[in-house]
C-alpha positions as a Markdown table, in Angstrom:
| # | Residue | x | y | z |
|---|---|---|---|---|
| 1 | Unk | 68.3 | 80.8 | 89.9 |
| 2 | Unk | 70.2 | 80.4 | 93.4 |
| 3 | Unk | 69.9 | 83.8 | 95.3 |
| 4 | Unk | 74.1 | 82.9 | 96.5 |
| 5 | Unk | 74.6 | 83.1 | 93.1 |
| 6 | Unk | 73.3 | 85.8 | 91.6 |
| 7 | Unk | 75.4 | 87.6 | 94.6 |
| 8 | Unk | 78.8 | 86.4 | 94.0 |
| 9 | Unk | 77.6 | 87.2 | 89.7 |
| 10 | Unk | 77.5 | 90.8 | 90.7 |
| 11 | Unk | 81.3 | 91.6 | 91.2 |
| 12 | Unk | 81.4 | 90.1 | 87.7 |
| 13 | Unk | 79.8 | 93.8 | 87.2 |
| 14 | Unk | 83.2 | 95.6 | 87.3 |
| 15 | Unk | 85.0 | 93.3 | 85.0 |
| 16 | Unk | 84.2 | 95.6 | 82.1 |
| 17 | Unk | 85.2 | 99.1 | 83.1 |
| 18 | Unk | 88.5 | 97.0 | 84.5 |
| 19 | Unk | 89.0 | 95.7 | 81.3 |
| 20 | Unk | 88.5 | 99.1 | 79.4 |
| 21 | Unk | 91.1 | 100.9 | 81.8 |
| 22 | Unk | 93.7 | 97.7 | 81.4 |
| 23 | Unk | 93.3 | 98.3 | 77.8 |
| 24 | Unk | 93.3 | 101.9 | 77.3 |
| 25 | Unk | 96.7 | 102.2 | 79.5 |
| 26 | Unk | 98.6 | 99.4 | 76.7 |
| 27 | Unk | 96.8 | 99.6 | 74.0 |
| 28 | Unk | 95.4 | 101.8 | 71.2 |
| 29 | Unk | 91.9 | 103.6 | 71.9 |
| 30 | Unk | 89.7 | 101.5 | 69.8 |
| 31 | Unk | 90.7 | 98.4 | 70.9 |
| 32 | Unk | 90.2 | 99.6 | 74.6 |
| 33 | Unk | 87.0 | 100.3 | 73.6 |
| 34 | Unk | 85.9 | 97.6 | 71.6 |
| 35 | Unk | 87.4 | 94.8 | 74.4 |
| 36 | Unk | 85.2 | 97.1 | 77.4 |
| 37 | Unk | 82.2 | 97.4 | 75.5 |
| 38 | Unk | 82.1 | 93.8 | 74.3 |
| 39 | Unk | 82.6 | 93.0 | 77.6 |
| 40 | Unk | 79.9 | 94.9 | 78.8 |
| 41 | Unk | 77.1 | 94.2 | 76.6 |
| 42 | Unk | 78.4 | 90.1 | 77.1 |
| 43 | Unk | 77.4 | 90.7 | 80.8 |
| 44 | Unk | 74.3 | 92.5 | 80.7 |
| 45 | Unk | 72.9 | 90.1 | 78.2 |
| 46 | Unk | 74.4 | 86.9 | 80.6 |
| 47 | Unk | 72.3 | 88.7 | 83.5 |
| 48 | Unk | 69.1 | 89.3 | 81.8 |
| 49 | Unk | 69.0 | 85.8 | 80.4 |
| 50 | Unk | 70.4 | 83.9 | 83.7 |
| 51 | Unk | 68.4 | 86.4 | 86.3 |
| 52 | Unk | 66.1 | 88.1 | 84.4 |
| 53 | Unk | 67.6 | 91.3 | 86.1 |
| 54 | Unk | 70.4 | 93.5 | 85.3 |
| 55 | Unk | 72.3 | 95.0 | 87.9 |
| 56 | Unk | 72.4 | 99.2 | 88.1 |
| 57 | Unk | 76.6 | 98.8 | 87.8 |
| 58 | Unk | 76.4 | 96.7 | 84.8 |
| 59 | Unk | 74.3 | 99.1 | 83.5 |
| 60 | Unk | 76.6 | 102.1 | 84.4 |
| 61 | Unk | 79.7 | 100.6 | 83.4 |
| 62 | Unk | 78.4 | 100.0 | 79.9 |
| 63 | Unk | 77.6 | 103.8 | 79.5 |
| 64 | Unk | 80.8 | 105.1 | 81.1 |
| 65 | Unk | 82.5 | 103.1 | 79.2 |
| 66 | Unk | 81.1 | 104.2 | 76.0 |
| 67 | Unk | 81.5 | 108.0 | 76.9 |
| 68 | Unk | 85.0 | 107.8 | 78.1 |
| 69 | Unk | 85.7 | 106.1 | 74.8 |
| 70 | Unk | 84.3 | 108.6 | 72.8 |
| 71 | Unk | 86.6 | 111.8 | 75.1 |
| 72 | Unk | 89.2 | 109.6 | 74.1 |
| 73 | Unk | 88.5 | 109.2 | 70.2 |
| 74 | Unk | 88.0 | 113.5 | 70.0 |
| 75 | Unk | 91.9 | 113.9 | 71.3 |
| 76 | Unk | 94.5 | 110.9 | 71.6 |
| 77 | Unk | 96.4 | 113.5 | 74.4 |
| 78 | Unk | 94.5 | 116.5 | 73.8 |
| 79 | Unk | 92.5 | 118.2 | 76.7 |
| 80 | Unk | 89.5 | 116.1 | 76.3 |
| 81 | Unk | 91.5 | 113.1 | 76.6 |
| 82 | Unk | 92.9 | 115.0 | 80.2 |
| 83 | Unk | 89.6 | 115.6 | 81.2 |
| 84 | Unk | 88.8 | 112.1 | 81.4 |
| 85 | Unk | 89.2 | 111.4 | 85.1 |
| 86 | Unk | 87.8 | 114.9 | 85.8 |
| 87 | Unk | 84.3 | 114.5 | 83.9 |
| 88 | Unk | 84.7 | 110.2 | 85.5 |
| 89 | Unk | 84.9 | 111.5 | 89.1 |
| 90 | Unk | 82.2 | 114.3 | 88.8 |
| 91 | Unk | 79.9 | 111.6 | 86.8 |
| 92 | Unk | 80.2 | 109.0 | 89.5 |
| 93 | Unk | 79.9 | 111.3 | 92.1 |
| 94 | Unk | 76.7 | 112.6 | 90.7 |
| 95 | Unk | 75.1 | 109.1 | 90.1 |
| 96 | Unk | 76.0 | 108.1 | 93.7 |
| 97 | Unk | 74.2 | 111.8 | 94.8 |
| 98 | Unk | 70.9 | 110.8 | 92.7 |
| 99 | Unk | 70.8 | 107.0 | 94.4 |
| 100 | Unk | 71.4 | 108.4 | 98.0 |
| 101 | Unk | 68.8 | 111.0 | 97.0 |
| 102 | Unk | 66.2 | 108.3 | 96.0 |
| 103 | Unk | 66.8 | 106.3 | 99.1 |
| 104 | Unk | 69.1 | 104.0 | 98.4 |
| 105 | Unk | 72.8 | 104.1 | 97.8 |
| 106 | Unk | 74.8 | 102.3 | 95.0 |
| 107 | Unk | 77.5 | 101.3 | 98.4 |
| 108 | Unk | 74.5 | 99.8 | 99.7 |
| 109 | Unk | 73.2 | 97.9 | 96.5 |
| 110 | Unk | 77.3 | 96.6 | 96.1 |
| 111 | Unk | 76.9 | 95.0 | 99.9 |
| 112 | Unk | 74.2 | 93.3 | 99.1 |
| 113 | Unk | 75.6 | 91.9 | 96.4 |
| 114 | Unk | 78.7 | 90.3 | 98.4 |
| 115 | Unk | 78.3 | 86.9 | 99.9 |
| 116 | Unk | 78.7 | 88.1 | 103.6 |
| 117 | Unk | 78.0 | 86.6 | 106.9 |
| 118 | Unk | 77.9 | 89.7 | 108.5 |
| 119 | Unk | 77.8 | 93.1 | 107.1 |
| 120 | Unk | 78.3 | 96.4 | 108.3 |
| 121 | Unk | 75.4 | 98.3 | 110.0 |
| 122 | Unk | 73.4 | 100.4 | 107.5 |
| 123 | Unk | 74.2 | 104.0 | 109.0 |
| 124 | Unk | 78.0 | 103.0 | 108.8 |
| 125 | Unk | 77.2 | 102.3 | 104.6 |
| 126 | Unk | 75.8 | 105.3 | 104.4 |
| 127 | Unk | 78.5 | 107.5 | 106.1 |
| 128 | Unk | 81.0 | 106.1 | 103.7 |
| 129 | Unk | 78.6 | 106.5 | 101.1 |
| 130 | Unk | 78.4 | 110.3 | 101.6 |
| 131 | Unk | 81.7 | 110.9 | 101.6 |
| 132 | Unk | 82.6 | 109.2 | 99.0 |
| 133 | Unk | 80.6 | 111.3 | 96.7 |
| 134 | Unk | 82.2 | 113.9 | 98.4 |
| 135 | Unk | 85.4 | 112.5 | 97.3 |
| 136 | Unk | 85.0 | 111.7 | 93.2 |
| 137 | Unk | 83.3 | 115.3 | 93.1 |
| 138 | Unk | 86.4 | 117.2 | 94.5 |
| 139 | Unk | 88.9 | 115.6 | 93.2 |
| 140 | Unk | 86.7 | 115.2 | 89.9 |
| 141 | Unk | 86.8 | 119.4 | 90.1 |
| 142 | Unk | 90.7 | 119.2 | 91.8 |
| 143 | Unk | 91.6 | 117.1 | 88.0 |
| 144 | Unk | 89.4 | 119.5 | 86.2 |
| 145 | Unk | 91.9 | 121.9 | 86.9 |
| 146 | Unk | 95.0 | 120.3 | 86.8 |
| 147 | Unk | 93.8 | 118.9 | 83.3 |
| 148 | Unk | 92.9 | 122.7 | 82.0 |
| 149 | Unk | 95.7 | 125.0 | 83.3 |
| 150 | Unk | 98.8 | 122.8 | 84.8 |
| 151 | Unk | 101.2 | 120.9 | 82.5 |
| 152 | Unk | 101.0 | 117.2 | 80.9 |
| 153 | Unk | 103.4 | 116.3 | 83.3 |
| 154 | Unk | 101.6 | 117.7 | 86.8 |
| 155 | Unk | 98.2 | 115.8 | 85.0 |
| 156 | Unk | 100.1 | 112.6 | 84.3 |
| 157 | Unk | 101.3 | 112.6 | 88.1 |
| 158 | Unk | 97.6 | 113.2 | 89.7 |
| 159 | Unk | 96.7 | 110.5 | 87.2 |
| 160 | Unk | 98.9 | 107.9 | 88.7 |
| 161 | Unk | 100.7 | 108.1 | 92.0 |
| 162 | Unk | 99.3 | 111.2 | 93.0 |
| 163 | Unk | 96.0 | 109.8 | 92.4 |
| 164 | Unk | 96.7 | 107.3 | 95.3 |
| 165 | Unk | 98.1 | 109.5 | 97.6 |
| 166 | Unk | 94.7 | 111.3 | 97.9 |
| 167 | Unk | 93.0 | 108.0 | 98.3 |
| 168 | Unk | 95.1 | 107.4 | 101.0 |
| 169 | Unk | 94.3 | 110.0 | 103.0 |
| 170 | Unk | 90.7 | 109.6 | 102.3 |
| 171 | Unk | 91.2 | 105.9 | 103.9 |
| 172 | Unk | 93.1 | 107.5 | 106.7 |
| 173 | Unk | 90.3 | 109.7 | 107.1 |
| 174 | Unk | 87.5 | 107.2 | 106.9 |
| 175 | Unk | 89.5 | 105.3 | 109.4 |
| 176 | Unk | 89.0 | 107.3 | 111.9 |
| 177 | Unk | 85.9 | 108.2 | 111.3 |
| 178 | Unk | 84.8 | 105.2 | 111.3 |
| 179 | Unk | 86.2 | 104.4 | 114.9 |
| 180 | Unk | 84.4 | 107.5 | 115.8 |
| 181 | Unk | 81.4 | 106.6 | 114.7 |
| 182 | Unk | 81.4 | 102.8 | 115.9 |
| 183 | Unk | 82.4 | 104.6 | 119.9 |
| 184 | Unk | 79.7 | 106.8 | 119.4 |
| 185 | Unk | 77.2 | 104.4 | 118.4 |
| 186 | Unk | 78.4 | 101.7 | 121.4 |
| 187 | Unk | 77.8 | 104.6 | 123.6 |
| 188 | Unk | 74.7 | 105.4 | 122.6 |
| 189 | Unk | 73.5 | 101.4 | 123.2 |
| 190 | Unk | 75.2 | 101.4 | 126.5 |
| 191 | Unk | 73.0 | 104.4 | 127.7 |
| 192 | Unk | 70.0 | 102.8 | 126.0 |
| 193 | Unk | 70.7 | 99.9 | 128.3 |
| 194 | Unk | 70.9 | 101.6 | 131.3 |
| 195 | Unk | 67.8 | 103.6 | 130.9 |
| 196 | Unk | 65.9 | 100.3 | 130.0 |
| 197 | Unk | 67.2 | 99.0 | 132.7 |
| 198 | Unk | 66.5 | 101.7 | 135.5 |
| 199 | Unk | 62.8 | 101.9 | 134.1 |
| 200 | Unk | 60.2 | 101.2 | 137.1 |
């Protein structure tokens, strides 16, 4: 099967857990997870047979989906139900934390996966990486909270707009991070060209 191929397949990988968020937000529970996990076992079987490999998101999207379903089924707006985005951001987190830890990083797995000319330089990946995890664990704890001891109200805020906002200014931060990071790193190869350079 063409390499190009099997590349541009692998954003087909989020389709599911898309479909199961679409669904739970307009329509009833079950049907949100019927739709995601139909979905979701229709992909992973298309990749196996086409591939004879099945991506780590596919395979993470089909359990997610399956445990969010079930928080939802114990409380339609109960506190399990509120602790969905909580226990979602400290479960992503932590799967992102186990692949950095074995050496390579789910952000890096999704690059290679995109049909790019040119991609970003590894140590860049990983940066973002890191604080990404950093991210979906704090405001996985941050929604914990909210969910447990502020109102349906303050949750349902965080949930939406407020959800964005902290995005935001994690993308404002990465920004200029990332400018930081790309000066550094030119400075560094501008130094390593001079000593070459000057070397007798």
């Amino acid at each position: 099967m063409d390499k190009q191929f099997s590349k541009s397949f692998f954003l087909i990988s989020f389709l599911p857990a898309i479909a199961y968020w679409y669904l739970d937000e307009y329509y009833p529970v079950r049907v949100a997870i019927t739709g995601g996990l139909a979905l979701a076992i229709l992909e992973i079987a298309a990749e196996k047979i086409l591939f004879k490999h099945v991506h780590t998101i596919s395979k993470a999207n089909f359990f997610l989906i399956l445990f969010l379903g079930g928080l939802s089924l114990l409380g339609e707006e109960g506190v399990w139900f509120r602790l969905q985005p909580a226990l979602t951001g400290i479960g992503i987190s932590s799967f992102m934390f186990y692949r950095i830890k074995v050496g390579r990083g789910l952000l890096e797995e999704f690059l290679e996966g995109l049909p790019l000319k040119s991609k970003p330089p590894l140590f860049f990946v990983t940066s973002m990486e890191r604080h990404l995890t950093y991210y979906f664990f704090v405001t996985g704890l941050f929604m914990a909270y909210v969910a447990i001891f502020e109102s349906v109200d303050t949750w349902i805020f965080f949930k939406t707009i407020g959800n964005y906002i902290l995005f935001g200014v994690f993308y404002i931060f990465e920004i200029f991070w990332s400018r930081k990071l790309a000066k550094d790193y030119a400075r560094a190869k501008r130094e390593k060209e001079v000593l070459t350079s000057t070397k007798p």
